[in-house]
C-alpha positions in Angstrom: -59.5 -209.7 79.4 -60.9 -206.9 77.6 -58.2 -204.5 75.9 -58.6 -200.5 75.1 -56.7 -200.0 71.6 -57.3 -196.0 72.4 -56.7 -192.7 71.0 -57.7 -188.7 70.1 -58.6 -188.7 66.7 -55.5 -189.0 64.2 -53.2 -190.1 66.5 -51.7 -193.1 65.7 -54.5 -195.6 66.5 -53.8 -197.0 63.1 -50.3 -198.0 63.8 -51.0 -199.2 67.0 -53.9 -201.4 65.9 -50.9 -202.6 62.9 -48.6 -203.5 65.5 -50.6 -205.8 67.4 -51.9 -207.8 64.7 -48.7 -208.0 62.7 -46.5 -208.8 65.8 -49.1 -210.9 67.7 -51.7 -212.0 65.5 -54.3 -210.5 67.9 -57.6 -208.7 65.9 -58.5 -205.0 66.8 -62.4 -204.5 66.8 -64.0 -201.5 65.3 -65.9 -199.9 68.2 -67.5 -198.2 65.5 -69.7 -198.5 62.4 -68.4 -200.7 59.2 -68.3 -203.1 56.9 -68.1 -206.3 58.5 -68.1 -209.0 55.2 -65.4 -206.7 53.8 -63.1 -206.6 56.8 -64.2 -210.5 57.2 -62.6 -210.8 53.4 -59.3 -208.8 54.3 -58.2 -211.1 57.5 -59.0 -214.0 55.2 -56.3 -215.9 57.0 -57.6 -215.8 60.6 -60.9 -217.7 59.4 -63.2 -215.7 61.3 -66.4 -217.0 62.1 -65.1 -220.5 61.4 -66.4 -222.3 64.6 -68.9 -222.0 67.4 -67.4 -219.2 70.1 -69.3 -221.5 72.6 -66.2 -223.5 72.1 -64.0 -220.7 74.3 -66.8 -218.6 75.7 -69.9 -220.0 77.8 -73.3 -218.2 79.0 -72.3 -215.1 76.7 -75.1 -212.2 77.5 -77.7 -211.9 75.0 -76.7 -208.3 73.9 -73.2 -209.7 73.5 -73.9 -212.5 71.2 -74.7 -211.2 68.1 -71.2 -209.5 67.9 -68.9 -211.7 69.4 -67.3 -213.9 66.9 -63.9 -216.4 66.6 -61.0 -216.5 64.9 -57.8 -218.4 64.2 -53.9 -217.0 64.8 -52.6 -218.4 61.5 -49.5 -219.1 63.0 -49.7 -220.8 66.6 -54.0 -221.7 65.5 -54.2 -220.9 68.6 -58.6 -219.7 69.1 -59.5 -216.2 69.8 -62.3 -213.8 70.1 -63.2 -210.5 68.7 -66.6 -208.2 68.0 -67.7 -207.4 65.2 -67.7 -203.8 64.1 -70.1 -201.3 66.2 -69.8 -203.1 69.2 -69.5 -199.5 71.0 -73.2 -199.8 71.5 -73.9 -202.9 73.5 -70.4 -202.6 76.1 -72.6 -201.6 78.8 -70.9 -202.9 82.5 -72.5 -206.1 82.2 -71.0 -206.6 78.8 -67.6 -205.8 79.3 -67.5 -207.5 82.8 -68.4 -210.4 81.0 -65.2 -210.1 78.4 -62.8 -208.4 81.1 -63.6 -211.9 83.4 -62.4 -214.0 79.9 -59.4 -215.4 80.1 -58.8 -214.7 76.1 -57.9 -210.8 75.1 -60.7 -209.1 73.4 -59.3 -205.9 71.2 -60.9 -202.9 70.9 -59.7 -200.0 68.9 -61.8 -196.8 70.5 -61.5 -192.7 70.1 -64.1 -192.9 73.2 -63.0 -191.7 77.1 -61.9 -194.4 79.2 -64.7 -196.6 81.5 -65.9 -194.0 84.2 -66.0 -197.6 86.8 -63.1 -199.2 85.6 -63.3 -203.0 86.0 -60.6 -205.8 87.3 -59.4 -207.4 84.0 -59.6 -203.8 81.8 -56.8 -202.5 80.4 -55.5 -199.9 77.6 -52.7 -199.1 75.1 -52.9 -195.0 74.4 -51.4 -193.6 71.6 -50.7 -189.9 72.2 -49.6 -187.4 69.5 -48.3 -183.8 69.4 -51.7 -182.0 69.3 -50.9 -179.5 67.2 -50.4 -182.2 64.6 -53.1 -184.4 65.9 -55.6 -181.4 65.2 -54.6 -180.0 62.4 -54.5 -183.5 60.1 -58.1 -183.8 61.6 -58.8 -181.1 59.4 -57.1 -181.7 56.9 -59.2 -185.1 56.9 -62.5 -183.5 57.0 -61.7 -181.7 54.5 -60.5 -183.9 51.9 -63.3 -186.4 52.7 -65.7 -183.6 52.3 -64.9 -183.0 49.1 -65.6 -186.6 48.3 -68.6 -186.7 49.5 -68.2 -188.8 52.4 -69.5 -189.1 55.6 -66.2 -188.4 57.9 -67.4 -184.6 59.0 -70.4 -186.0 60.2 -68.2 -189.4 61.8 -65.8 -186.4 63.3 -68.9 -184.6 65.3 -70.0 -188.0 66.5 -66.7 -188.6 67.8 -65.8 -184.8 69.6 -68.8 -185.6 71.3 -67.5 -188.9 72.6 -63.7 -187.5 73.6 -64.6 -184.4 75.7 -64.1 -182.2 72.1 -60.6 -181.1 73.7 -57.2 -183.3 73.2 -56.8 -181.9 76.8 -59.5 -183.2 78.1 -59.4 -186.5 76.6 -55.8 -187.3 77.9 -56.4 -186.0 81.1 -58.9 -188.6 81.9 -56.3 -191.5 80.2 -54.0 -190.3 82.8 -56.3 -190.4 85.9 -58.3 -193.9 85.0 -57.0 -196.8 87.7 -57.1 -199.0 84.8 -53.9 -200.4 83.8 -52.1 -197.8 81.0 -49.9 -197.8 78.9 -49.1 -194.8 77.0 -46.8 -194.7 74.1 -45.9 -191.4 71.8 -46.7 -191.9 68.2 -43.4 -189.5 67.3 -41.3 -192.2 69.9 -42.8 -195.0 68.3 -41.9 -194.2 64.9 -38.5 -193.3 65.7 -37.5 -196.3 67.6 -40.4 -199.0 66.6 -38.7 -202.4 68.5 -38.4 -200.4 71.8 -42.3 -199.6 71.3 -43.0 -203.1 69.9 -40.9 -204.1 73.4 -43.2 -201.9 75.9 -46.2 -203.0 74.2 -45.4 -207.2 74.9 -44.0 -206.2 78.4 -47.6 -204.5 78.8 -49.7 -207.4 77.5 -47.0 -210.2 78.5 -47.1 -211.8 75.0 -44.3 -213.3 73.4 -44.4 -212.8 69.5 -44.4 -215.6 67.1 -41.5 -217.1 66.1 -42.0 -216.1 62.3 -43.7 -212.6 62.3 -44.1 -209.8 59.2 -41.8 -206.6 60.6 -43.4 -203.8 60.9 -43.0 -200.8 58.5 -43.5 -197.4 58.1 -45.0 -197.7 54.7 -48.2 -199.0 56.0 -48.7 -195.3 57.7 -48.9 -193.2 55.1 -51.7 -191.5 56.7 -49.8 -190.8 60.2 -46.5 -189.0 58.2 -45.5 -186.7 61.1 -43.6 -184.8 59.2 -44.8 -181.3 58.9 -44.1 -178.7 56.1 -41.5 -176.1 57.1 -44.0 -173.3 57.1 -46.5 -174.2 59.3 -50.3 -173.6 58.3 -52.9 -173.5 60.6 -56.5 -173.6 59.2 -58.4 -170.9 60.6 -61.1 -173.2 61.9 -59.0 -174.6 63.8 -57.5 -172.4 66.0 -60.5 -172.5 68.7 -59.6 -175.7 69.1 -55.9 -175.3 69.6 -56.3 -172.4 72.1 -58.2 -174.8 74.2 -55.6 -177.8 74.6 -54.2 -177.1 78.6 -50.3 -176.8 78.0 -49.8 -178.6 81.2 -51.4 -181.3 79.8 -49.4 -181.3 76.8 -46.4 -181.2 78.9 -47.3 -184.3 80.9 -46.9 -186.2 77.9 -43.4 -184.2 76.9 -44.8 -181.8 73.8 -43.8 -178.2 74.2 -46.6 -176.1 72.0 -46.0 -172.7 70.4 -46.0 -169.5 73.2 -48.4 -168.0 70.8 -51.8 -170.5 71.2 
C-alpha cells in the first residue's frame, strides 16, 4: 500500500509526518532531495537497512531497487519498508503499482499534486492550513533561509512548479482525486490532537502500540499558528494571495479577509 503524507508548502506536513511515526512507528520518506546517512543516524532505533528487503518484497523493479530499503518498529519488530530520500523521481506508474499492490505501507511525505490515474491500493493523509498563514510563513522561510545562504528559494520554485503555484489549485485537485482522502486541518489538529491522532488510525486502521511517546506541541516550533495581532503581509506576497479561489478556501471552512 503506498501512502501520500501530503501538503501545500508550510502546512503542517511536519506534524503530520511526527504523528505517524511517534504513534505508529511507521517511517515518512522524503520525496525529495537529502541526506540519507544523516537521517539513517537519527532513526537509529528502527535499524534501517538491517536486512535484505527481499525478505518482505519480491521481483522489486529495477528503478525501484536502489531506494527501497527495511526497517524495524522498535517496539512490536515488526519489518517494514521505506525509500530513501528523492524517490520522487523514479514513482513512475509501474513503480508505485508495484508498492500500492504491497501488502506493507510505504510513506511518503510529498508537496507534489495528487496521481493524475489514481491506482487501487493509493491513498493520502492532507494536511490543509489557513492560506493566508500557509503563504505568508512561506515567505517568511525564504527569507530567513536566504539570508543564510541556503538553497530553500531555489527548493521553493522547484516546488510551486510541482503544486499548481496556487494553494487553490493544489487543494482543489486533493478534493477531486478518487483516491482515498483524508483531510485534516492543521489549526483542528492542534487544538484537539487525540481526535486527529483518532481520524488518522480510523483512516489507516492501525492500532497504536501499547507503549507510545505522546505527541507534543513542542516539536512544532516551526508550524506556531499563532499570528501577531497586527497582521503584515509582505508585499511579494500579495499576487499570490489574490489568486487563492475563496470558494476553495471555504470548502475546507477558512473565511479570508473581504479585502484579497
Amino acid at each position: 500500500m503506498l501512502v501520500y503524507v501530503a501538503s501545500y508548502p508550510q502546512s503542517g506536513i511536519n506534524w503530520l509526518s511526527l504523528a505517524i511515526s511517534m504513534n505508529w512507528r511507521f517511517l515518512t520518506s522524503n520525496a525529495y532531495p537529502a541526506n540519507w546517512r544523516k537521517y539513517k543516524s537519527n532513526i537509529g532505533k528502527y535499524q534501517a537497512e538491517s536486512f535484505p528487503v527481499a525478505t518482505l518484497a519480491k521481483r522489486i523493479p529495477k528503478t525501484l531497487k536502489p531506494y527501497l530499503v527495511g526497517y524495524i518498529c522498535p517496539i512490536s519488530n515488526e519489518k517494514r519498508l521505506m525509500l530513501k530520500p528523492n524517490c520522487l523521481q523514479v514513482l513512475k506508474t509501474k513503480e508505485r503499482r508495484y508498492l500500492a499492490k504491497l501488502p506493507h505501507k510505504v510513506f511518503i511525505k510529498t508537496h507534489e499534486l495528487p496521481p493524475e490515474n489514481p491506482l487501487v491500493g493509493e491513498s493520502a493523509i492532507l494536511a490543509v492550513r489557513n492560506p493566508l498563514d500557509a503563504i505568508i510563513a512561506m515567505d517568511k522561510m525564504e527569507k530567513l533561509n536566504a539570508t543564510k545562504g541556503d538553497t530553500l528559494p531555489a527548493f521553493m520554485n522547484l516546488v510551486k512548479g510541482h503544486t499548481g503555484s496556487t494553494w487553490a489549485e493544489y487543494h482543489e485537485k486533493w478534493l477531486q482525486t478518487d483516491m482515498p482522502v483524508l483531510s485534516l486541518k492543521i489549526e483542528d489538529a492542534f487544538a484537539d490532537e487525540a481526535n486527529a491522532l483518532n481520524k488518522i488510525k480510523e483512516f489507516l486502521q492501525e492500532e497504536k502500540p501499547a507503549n507510545f511517546e505522546p505527541i507534543t506541541l513542542g516539536l512544532c516550533n516551526d508550524l506556531k499558528l499563532e499570528r501577531s495581532k497586527k497582521l503584515e503581509i509582505p508585499s511579494n506576497a500579495y499576487a499570490m494571495l489574490r489568486a487563492i479561489n475563496k470558494k476553495t478556501a471555504a470548502k475546507h471552512h477558512y473565511t479570508l479577509p473581504e479585502a484579497l
